[in-house]
N, CA, C and O atoms as CSV, one atom per row, in Angstrom:
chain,resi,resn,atom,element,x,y,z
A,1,UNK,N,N,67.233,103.002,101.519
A,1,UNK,CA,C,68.259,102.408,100.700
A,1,UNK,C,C,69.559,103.180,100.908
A,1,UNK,O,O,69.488,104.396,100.726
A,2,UNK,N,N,70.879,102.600,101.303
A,2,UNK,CA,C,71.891,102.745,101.410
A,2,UNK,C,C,72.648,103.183,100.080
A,2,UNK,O,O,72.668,102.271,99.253
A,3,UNK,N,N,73.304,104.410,99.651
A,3,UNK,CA,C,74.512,104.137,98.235
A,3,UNK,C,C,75.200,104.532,98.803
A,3,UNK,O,O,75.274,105.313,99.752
A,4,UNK,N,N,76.082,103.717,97.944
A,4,UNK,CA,C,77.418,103.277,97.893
A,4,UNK,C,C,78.518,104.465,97.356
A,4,UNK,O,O,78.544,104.931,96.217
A,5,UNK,N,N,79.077,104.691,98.059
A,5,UNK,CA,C,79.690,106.509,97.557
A,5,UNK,C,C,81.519,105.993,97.993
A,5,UNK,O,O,81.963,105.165,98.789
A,6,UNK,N,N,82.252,107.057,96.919
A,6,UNK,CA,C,83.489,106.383,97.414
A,6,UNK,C,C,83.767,107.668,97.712
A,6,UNK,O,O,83.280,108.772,97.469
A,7,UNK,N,N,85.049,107.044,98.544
A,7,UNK,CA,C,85.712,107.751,99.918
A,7,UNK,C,C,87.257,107.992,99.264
A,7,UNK,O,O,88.217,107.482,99.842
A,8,UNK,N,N,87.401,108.576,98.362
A,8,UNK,CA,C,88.717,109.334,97.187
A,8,UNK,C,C,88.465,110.092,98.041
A,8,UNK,O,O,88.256,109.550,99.127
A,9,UNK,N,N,88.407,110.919,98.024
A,9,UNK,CA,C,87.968,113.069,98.388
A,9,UNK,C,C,88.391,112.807,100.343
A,9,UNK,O,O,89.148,113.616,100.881
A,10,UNK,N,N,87.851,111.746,101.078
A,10,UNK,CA,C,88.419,111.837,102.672
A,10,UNK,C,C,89.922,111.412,102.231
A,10,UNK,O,O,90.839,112.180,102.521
A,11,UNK,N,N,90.237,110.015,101.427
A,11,UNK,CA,C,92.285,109.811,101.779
A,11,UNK,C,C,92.531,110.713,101.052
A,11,UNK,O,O,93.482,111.403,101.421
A,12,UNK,N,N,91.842,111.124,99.747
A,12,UNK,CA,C,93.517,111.992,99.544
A,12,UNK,C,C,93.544,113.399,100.070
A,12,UNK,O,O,94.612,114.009,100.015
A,13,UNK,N,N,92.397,114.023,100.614
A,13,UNK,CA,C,92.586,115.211,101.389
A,13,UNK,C,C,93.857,115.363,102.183
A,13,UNK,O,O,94.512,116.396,102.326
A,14,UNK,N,N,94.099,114.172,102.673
A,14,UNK,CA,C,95.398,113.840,103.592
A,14,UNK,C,C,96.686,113.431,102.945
A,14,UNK,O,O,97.697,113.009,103.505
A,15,UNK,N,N,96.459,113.641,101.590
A,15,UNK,CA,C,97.536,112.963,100.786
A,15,UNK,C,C,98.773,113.884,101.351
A,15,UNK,O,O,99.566,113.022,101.728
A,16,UNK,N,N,99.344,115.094,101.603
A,16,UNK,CA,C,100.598,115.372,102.117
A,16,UNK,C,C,100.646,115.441,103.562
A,16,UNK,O,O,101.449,116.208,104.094
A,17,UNK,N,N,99.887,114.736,104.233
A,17,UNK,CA,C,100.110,114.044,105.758
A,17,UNK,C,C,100.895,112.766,105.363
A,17,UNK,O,O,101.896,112.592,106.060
A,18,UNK,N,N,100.766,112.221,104.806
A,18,UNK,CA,C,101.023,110.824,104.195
A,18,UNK,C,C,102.969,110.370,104.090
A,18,UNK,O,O,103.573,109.405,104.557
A,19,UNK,N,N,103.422,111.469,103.333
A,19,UNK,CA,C,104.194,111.642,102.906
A,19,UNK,C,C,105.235,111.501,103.987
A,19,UNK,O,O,104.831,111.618,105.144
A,20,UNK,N,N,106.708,111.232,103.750
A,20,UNK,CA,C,107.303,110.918,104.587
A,20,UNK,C,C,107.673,112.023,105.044
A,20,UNK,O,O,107.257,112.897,104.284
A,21,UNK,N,N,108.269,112.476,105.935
A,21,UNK,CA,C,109.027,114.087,106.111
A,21,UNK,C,C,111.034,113.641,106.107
A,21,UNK,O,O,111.662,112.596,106.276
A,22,UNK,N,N,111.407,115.023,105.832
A,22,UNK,CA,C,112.954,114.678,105.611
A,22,UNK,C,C,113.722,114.094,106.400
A,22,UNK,O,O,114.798,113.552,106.146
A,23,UNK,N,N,112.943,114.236,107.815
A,23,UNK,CA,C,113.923,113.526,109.185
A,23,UNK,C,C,113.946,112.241,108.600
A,23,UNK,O,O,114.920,111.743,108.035
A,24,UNK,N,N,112.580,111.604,108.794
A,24,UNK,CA,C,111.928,110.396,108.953
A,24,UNK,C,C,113.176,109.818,107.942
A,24,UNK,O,O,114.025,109.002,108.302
A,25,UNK,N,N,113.057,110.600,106.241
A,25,UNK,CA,C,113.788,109.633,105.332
A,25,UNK,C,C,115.362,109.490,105.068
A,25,UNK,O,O,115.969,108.656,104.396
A,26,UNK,N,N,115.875,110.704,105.904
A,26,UNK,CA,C,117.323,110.447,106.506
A,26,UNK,C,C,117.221,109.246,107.588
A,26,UNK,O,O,118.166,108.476,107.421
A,27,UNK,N,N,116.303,108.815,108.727
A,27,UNK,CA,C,116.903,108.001,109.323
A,27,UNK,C,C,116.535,106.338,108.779
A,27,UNK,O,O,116.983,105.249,109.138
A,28,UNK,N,N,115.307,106.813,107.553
A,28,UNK,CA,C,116.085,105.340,106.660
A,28,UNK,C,C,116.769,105.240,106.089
A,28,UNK,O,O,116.946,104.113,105.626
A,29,UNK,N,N,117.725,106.406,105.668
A,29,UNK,CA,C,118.825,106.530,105.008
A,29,UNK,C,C,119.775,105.650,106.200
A,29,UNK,O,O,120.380,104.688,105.728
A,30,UNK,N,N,119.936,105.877,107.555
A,30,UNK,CA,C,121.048,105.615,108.049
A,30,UNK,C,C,120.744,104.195,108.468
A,30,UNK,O,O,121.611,103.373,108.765
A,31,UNK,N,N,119.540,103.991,108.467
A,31,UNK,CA,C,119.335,102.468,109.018
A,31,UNK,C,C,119.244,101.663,107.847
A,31,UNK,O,O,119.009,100.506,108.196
A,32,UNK,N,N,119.346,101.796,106.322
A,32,UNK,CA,C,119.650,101.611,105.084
A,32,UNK,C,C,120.787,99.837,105.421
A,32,UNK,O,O,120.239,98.760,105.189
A,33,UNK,N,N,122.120,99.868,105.892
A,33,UNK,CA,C,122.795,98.763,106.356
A,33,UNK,C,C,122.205,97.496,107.117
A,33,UNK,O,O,122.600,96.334,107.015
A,34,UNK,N,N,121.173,97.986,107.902
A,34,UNK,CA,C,120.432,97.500,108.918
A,34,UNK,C,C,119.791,96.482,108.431
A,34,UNK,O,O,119.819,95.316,108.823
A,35,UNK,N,N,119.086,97.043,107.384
A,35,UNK,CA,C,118.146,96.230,106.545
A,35,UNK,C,C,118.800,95.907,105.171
A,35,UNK,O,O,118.214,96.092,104.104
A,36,UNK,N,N,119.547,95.612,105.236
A,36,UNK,CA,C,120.032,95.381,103.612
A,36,UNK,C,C,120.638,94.128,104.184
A,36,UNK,O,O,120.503,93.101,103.519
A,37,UNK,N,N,121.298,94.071,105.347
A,37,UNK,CA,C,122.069,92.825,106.041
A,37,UNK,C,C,120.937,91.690,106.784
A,37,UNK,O,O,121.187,90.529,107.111
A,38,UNK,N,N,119.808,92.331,106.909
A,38,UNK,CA,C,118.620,91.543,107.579
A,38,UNK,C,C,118.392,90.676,106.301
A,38,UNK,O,O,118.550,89.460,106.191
A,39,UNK,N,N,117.951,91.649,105.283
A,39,UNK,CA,C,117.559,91.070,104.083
A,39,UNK,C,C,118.565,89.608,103.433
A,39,UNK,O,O,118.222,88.429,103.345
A,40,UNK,N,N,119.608,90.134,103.135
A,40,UNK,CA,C,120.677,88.884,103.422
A,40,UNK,C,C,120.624,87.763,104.185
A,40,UNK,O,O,120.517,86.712,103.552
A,41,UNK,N,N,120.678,87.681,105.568
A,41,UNK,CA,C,120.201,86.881,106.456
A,41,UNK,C,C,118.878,86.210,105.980
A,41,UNK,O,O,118.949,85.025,105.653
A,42,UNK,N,N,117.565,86.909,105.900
A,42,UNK,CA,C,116.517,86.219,105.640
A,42,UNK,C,C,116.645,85.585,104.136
A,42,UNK,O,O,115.866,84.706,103.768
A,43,UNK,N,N,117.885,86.193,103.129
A,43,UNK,CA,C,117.760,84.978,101.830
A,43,UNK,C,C,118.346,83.998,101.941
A,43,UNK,O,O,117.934,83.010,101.333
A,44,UNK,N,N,119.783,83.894,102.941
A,44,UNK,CA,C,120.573,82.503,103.516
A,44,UNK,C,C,119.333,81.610,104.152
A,44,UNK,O,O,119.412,80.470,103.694
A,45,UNK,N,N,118.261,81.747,105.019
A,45,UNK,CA,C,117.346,81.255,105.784
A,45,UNK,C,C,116.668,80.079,105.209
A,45,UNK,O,O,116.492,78.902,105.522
A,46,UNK,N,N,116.114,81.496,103.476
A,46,UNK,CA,C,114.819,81.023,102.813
A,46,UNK,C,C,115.856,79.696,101.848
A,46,UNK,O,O,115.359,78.672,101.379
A,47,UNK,N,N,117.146,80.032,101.761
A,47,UNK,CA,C,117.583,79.090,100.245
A,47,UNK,C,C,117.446,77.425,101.425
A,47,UNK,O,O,116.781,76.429,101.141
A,48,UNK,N,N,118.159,77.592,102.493
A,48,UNK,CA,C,117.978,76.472,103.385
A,48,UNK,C,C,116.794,76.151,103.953
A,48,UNK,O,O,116.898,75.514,105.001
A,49,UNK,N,N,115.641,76.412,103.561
A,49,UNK,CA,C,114.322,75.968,103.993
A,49,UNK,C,C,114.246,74.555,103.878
A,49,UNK,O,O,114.210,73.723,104.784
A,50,UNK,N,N,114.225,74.370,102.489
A,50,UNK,CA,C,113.294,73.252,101.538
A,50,UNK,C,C,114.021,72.030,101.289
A,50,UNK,O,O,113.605,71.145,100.541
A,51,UNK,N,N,115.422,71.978,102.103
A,51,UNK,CA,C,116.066,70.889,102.469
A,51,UNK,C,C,116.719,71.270,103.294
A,51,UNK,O,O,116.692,72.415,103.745
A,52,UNK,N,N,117.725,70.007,103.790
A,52,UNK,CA,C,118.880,69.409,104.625
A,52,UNK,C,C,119.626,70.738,104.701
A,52,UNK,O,O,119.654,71.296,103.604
A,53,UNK,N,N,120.259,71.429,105.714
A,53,UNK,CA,C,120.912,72.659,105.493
A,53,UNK,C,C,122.190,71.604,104.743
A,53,UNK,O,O,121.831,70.466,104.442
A,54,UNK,N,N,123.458,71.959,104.498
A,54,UNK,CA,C,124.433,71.499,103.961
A,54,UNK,C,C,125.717,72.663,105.440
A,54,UNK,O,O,125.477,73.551,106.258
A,55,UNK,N,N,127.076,71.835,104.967
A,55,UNK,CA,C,127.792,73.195,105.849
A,55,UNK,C,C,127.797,74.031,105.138
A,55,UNK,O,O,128.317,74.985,105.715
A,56,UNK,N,N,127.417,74.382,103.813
A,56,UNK,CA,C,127.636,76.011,102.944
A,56,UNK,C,C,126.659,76.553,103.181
A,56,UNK,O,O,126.723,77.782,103.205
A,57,UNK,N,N,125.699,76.078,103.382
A,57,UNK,CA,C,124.301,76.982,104.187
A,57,UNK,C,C,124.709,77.332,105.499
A,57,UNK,O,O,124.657,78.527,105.793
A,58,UNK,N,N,125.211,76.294,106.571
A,58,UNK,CA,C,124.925,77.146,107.656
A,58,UNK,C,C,126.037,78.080,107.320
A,58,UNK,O,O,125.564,79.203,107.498
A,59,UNK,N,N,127.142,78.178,106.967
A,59,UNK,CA,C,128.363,78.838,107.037
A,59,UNK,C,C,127.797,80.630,106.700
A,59,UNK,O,O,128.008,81.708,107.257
A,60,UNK,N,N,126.858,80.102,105.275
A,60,UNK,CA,C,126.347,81.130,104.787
A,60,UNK,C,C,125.618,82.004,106.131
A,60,UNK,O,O,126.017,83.074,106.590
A,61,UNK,N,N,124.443,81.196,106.587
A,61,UNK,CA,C,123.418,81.766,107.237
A,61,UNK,C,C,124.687,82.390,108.638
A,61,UNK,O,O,124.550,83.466,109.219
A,62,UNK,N,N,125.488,81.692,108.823
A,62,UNK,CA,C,126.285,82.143,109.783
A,62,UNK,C,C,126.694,83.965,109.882
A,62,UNK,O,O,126.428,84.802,110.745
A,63,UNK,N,N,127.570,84.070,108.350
A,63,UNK,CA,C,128.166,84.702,108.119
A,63,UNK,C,C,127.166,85.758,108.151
A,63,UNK,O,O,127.327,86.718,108.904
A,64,UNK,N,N,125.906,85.638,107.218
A,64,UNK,CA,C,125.086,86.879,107.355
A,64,UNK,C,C,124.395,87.354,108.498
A,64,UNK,O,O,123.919,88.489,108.527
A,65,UNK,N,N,124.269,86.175,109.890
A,65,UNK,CA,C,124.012,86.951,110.862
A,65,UNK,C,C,124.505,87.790,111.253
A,65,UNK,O,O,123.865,88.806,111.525
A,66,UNK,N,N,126.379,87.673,111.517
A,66,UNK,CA,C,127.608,87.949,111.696
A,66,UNK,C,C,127.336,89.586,110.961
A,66,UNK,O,O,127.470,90.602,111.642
A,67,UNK,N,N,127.044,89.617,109.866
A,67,UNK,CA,C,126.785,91.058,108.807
A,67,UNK,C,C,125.774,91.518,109.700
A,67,UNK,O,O,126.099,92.471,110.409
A,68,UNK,N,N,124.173,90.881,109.879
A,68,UNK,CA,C,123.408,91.847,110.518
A,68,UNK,C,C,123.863,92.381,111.719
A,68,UNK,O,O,123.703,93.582,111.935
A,69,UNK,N,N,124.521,91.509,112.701
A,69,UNK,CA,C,124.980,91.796,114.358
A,69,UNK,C,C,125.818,93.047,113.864
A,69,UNK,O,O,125.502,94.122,114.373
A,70,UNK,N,N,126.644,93.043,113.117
A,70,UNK,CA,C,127.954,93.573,112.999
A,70,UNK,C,C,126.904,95.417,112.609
A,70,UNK,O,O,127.037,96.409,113.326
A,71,UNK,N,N,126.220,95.374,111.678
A,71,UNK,CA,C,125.249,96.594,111.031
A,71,UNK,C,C,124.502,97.166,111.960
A,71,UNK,O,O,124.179,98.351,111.875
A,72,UNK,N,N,124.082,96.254,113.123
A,72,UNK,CA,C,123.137,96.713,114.281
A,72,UNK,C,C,123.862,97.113,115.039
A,72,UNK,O,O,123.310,98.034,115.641
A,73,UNK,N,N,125.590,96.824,115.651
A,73,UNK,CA,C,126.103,97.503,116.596
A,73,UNK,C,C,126.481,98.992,116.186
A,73,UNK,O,O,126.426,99.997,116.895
A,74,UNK,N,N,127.024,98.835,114.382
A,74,UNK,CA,C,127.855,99.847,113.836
A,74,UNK,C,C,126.450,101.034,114.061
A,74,UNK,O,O,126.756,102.133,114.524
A,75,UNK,N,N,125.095,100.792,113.757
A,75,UNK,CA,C,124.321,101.696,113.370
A,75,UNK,C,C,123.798,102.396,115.460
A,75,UNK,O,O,123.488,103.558,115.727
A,76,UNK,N,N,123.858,101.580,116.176
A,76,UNK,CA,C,123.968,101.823,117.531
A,76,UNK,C,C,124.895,102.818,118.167
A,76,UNK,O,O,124.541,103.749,118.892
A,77,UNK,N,N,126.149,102.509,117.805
A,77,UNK,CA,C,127.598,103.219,118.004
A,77,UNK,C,C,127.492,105.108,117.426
A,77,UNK,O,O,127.782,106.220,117.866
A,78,UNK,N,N,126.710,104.304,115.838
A,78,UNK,CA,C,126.502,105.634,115.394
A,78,UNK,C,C,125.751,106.677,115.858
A,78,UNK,O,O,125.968,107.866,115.625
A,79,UNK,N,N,124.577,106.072,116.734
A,79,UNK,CA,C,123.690,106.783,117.222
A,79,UNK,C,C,123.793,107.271,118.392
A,79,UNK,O,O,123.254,108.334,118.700
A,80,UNK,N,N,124.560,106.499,119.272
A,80,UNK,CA,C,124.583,107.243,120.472
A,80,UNK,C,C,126.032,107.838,120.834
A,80,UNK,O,O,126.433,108.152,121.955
A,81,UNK,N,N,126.779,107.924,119.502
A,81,UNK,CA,C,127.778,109.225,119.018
A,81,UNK,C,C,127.098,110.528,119.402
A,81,UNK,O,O,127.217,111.323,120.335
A,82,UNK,N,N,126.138,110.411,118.031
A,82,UNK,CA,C,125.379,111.831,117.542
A,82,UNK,C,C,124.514,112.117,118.870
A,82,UNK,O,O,124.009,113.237,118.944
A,83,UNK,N,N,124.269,111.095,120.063
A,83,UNK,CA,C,123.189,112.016,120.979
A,83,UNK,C,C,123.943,112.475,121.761
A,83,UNK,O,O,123.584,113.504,122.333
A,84,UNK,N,N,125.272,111.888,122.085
A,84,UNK,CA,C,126.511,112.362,123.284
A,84,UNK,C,C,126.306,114.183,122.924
A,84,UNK,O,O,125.923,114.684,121.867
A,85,UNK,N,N,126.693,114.848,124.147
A,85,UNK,CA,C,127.016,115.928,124.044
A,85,UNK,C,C,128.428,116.122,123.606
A,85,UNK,O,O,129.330,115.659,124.304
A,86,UNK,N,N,128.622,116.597,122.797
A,86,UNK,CA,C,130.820,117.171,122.692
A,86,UNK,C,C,131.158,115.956,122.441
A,86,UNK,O,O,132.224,115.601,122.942
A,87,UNK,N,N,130.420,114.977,121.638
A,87,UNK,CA,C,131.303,113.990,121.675
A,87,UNK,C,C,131.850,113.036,122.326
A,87,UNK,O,O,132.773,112.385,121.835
A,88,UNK,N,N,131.260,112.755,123.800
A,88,UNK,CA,C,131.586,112.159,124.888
A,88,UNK,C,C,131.814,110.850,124.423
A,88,UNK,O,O,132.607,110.309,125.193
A,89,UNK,N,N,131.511,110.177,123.608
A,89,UNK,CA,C,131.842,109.002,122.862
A,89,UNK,C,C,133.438,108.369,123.302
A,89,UNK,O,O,133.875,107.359,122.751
């Protein structure tokens, strides 16, 4: 006969593996725009699902791509600032 035993005591042994480390949550700090403008985009998407887009939907859905493109170059620019040596930027 098999029992049934729980497995608490193996995950949380690992409970501060788990945890994020400070790099990790600075670079969701900086990619923070990234996703806040995605998020946008995907609520223009979802309001135009369930009918006919209208032109204030696409204009909308327009504009917030326009925000994500615009967040993905700015956060790009930013990044390969900080890897340039001296600033070669």
């Amino acid at each position: 006969m098999s029992h049934i035993v729980t497995v608490r005591d193996a995950v949380t042994a690992f409970a501060d593996w788990i945890e994020p480390t400070d790099a990790e949550l600075d670079a969701i700090e900086q990619e923070m725009p990234v996703i806040m403008a995605d998020v946008d985009l995907l609520d223009a998407q979802i309001i135009a699902l369930d009918r006919i887009p209208t032109e204030l939907d696409n204009r909308r859905i327009r504009r917030a791509r326009n925000r994500a493109l615009a967040a993905r170059i700015d956060l790009a620019n930013r990044t390969a600032a900080a890897t340039l040596p001296a600033g070669a930027a």
